[in-house]
N, C-alpha and C positions, 0 to 999 in steps of 0.2 A: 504494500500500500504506500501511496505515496505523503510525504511528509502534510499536504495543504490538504490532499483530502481525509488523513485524520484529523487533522486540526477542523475541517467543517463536518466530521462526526459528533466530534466532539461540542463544538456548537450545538449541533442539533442534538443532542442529548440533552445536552441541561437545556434547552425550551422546551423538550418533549417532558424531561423530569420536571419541571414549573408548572408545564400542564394538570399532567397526573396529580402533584401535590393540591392544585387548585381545585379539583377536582373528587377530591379526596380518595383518590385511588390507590395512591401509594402513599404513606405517611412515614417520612426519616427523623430519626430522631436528632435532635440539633448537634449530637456529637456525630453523628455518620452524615450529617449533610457537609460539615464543617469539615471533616477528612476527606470526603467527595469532591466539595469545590477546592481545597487547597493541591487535590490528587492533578484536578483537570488544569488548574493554572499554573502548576510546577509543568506537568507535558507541557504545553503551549508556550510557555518560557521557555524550556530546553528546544521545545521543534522553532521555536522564533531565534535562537541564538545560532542553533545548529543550520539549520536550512531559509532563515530569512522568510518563515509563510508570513499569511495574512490575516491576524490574530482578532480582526473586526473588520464589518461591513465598507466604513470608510476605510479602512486599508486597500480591502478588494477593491475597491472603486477606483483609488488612488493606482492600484496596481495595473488594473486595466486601462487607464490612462496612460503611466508610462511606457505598457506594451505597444500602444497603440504612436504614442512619441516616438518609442524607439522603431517600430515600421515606418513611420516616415519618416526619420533622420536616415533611413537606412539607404530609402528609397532618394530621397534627395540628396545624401553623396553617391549613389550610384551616380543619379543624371550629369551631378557636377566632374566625377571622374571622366564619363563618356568626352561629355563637353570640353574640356580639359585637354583632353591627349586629342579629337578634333581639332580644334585650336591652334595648337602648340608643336602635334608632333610632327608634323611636313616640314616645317623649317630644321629640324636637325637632319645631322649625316645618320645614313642607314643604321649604323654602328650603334650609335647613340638611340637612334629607336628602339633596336632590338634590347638592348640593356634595361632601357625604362620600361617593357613593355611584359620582359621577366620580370623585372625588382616587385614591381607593383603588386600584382598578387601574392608574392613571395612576403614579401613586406605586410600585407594587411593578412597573410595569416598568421604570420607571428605574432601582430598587434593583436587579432583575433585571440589565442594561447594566452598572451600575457594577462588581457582582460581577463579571462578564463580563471584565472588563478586566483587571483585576486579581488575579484568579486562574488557573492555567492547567488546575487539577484541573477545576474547574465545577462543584462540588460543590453550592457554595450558588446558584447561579445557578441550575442545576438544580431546587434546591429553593424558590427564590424564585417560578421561571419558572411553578411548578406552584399557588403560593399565588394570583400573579397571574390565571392559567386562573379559580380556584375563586373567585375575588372577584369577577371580572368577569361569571363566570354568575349569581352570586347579585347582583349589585349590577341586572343587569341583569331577573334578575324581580323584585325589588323596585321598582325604577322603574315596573314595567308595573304591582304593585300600589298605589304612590302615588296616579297618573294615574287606574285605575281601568282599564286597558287590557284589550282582551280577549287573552287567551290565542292565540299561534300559533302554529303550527310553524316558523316563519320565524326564530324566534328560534334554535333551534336551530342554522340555518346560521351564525347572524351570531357563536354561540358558536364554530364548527368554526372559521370562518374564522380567527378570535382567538386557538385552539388550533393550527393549520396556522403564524399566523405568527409566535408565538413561539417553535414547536418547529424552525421552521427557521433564524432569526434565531439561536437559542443550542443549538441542537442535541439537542435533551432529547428521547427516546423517548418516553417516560411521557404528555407534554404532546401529541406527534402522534398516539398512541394515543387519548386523549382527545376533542382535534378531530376525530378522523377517526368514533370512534363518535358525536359530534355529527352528524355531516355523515350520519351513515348513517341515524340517528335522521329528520333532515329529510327525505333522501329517500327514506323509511318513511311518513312520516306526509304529507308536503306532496301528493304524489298523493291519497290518500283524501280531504284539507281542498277539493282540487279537486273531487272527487265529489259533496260533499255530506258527507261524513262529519266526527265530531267529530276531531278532532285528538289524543287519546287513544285512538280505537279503531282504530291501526293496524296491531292484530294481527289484525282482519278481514282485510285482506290482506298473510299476510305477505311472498308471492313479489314485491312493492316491495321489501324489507329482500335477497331474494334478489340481484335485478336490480342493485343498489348495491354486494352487496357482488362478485361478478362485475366490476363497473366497479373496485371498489378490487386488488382482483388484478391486470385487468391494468395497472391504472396505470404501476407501475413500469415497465412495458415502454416505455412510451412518452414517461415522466421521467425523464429522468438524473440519476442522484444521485451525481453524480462526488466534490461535497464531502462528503455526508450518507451513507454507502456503507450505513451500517446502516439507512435510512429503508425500504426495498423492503421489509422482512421485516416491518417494522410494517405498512404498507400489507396483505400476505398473510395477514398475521394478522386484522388486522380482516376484510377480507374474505371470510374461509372463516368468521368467526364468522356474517358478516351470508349465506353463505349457506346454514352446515346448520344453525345454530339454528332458521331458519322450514323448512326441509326436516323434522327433524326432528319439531317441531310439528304440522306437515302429517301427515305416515306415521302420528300417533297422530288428527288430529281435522281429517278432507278439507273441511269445512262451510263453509270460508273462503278458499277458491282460488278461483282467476281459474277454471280449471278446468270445464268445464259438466257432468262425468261425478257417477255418484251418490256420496255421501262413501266409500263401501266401496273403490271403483274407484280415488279419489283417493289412498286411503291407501296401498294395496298399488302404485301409482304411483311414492310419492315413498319408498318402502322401500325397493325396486328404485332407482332412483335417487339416493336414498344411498349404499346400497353402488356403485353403478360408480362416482358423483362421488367418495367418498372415496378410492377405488383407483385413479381417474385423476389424483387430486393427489399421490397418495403416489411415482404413476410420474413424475411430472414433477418433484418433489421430488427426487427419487433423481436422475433425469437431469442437472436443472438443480445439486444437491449443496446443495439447498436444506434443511439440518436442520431449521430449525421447522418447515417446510411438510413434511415428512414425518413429524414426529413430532403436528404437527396433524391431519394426514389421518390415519396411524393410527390416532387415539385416537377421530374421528367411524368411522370403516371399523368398528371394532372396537363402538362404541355401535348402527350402522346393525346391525351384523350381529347382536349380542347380542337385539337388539327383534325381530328376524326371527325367529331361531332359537326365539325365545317364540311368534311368530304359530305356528310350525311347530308345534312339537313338547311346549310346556307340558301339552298337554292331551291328547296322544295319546299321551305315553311315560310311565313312573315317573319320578317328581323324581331318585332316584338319576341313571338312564339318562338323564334329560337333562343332568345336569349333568357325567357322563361324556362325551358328547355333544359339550357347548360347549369341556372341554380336548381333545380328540380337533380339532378343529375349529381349537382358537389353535396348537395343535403346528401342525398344517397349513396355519396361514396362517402361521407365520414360517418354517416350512421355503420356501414359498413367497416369502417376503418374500428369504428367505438363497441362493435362486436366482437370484430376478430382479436384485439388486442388482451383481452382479458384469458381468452381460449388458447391464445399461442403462447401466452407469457408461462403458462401451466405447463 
């Protein structure tokens, strides 16, 4: 368990114990309340000493705040970096670029490390961790336009991987979210480079982006992320993006499937199969008490089915009557939603 969410067991114990006392359900005697509450604020002092949690509401609040500072200082020295070596780096000798264009990520991952140590928030590691990512991409197509290199999708990987091992080395979501739509990127694009294809037109096919992201879902299952407990959800998230984005795409324009049927056929295919795909994640979300992967699946389920209901009925009902239609329909899938949940949670 991790340090913050015992520290909000613990909260919610003594309200739940205020309750019960209020209620006279359970009645302590004032020497066992008094060894109770001195038990719970000795932990809370040690886990605040040891791990830096959020020992009250206005803490969280606070905290969430600096999370959300530290994403965008993260994001705003990326841009400044980009802009930066834009600027600046044509005017030097080749020599001179290539040095700066190593040091750079070399240099903000040590920065990164050093932060690391010395902080136990990780705030700025965090934020360093993410500069490092965005330097080393950019550093890294620049080099290939110094050289005069051709373009490849290989690059791509060599970014994820770079994104994968800083995000586990210092812990940062943000950064393995990143690697991982690298990685999804290359194994989008590196099959069609095999085909013959340019390496930008990987939206000819997009059921590659599908296949990948499929592989990124079950990952976790078969990675243990005993240290990193939050990494799984990153992984399911990329991966349902990488596989209803091209599902998606597909249900409106069949032209670019693997698929050998006429585009009409392909479309009304992957419509139908969005809707059962989004409904059999939201069921395994539920099962597994997986929140994002349920409130990701609902939000494709509810796009899958909104597109449908237009194939249906736009042109055969009054606008009114349809759009009576679609809340008739959301009522009926969360009264749906508010059955099944109880039954799969067992």
């Amino acid at each position: 368990m991790k340090p913050q969410e015992r520290a909000d067991r613990l909260h919610i114990f003594r309200s739940e114990l205020e309750e019960l006392e209020r209620a006279h359900v359970l009645d302590l005697t004032a020497e066992q309340r008094a060894s109770l509450d001195a038990h719970i604020e000795r932990t809370l002092s040690e886990l605040a000493a040891q791990y830096d949690i959020d020992k009250s509401e206005p803490e969280r609040q606070l905290s969430l705040g600096m999370r959300i500072a530290s994403a965008l200082g993260g994001l705003a020295l990326c841009v400044a970096v980009v802009l930066f070596l834009a600027r600046y780096l044509g005017s030097w000798p080749a020599w001179v670029q290539v040095v700066v264009l190593v040091a750079i990520p070399l240099a903000l991952t040590f920065a990164t490390e050093f932060a690391a140590v010395r902080e136990k928030t990780l705030y700025y590691s965090a934020l360093l961790s993410l500069v490092a990512f965005a330097a080393f991409v950019a550093d890294l197509f620049l080099l290939g336009s110094i050289f005069n290199l051709a373009p490849t999708p290989n690059a791509l990987a060599v970014w994820g991987l770079f994104g994968l091992a800083l995000a586990y080395h210092f812990g940062v979501r943000l950064v393995l979210a990143a690697g991982l739509v690298s990685l999804l990127g290359w194994l989008s694009a590196a099959p069609g480079s095999w085909l013959g294809l340019w390496q930008l037109d990987f939206e000819h096919r997009p059921e590659n982006a599908m296949l990948a992201g499929v592989l990124f879902m079950a990952a976790p299952m078969a990675l243990r992320h005993e240290r990193r407990s939050e990494f799984p959800a990153v992984y399911r998230l990329v991966g349902m993006f990488g596989v209803f984005l091209p599902m998606l795409f597909l249900s409106a324009d069949g032209y670019n499937s693997y698929l050998r049927w006429d585009s009409e056929t392909i479309q009304h295919f992957y419509q139908v199969a969005g809707v059962i795909s989004a409904g059999a994640v939201v069921w395994i979300g539920i099962r597994r008490n997986w929140s994002g992967m349920v409130n990701t699946g609902t939000a494709f389920f509810t796009v899958f089915l909104f597109f449908r209901l237009i194939d249906w009925w736009w042109d055969a009902v009054p606008k009114y009557v349809f759009f009576l239609l679609i809340g008739v329909v959301a009522i009926g899938v969360v009264a749906v939603f508010k059955r099944l949940r109880p039954g799969v949670a067992a």
